[in-house]
C-alpha positions in Angstrom: 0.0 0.0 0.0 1.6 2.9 -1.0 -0.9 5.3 1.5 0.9 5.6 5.0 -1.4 7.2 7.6 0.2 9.6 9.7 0.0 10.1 13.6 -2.9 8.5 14.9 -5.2 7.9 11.8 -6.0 4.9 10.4 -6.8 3.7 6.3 -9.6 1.8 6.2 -11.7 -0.2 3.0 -15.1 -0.3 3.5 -17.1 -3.5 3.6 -19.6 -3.7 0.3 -22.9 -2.1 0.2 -25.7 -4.7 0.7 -27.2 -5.6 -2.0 -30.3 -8.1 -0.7 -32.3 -7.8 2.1 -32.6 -11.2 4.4 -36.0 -11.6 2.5 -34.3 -11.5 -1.0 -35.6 -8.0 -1.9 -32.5 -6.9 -4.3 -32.1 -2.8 -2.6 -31.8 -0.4 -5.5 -28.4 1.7 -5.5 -30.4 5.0 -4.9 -31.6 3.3 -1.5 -28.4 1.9 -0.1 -27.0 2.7 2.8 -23.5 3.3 3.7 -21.9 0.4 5.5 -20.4 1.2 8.7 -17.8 -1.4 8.8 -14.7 -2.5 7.2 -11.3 -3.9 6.8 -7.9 -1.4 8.6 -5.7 -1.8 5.5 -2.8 0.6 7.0 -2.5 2.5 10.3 -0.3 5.6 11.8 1.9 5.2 14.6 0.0 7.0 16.9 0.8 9.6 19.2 2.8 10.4 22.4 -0.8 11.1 24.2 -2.5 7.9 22.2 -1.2 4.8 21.5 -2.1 2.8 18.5 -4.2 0.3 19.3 -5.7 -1.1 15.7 -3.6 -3.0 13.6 -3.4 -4.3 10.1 -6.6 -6.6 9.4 -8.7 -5.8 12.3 -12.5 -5.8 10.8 -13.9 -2.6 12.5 -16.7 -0.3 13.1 -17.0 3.0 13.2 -19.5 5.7 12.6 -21.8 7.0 9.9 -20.3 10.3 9.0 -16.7 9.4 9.9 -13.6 9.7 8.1 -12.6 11.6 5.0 -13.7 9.0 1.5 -10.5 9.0 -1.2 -10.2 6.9 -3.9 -6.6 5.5 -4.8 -6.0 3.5 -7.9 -9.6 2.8 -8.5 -10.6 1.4 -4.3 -12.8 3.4 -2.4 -11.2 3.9 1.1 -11.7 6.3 4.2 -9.3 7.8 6.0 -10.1 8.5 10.1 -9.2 9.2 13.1 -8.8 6.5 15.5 -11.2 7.8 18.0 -13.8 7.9 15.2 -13.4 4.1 15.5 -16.3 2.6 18.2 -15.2 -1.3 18.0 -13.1 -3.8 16.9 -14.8 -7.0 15.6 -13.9 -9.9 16.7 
């Protein structure tokens, strides 16, 4: 990966959109929502006050209007804080 976070922020790839409901109703693109988990694909080093605590891997979640959305050789990924992050998955 050739994005390195700095300080205490974290790169992270969002999980896919869903495209079914449970019942098999297919959701139209205009109606889905934004998922609010994904994959930590790079992290900072944190800072002297906050240590980093995700690593590489973890499958997180964090919340719905969080991070900064960039797109880097055609991936969607969003770049956040890790406070913005509210739990690790396990």
């Amino acid at each position: 990966m050739s994005i390195k976070p700095l300080a205490d922020r974290v790169l992270i790839e969002p999980a896919p959109a869903e495209t079914k409901t449970i019942g098999g109703i297919i959701i139209p693109d205009t109606a889905k929502e934004k998922p609010l988990q994904g994959k930590v694909i790079a992290v900072g080093t944190g800072t002297k006050d906050e240590e980093m605590v995700l690593k590489v891997g973890d499958e997180v979640l964090y919340g719905k209007y969080a991070g900064t959305e960039i797109e880097h050789e055609g991936n969607k990924y969003l770049i956040m804080r890790q406070s913005d992050v509210v739990a690790i998955l396990a």
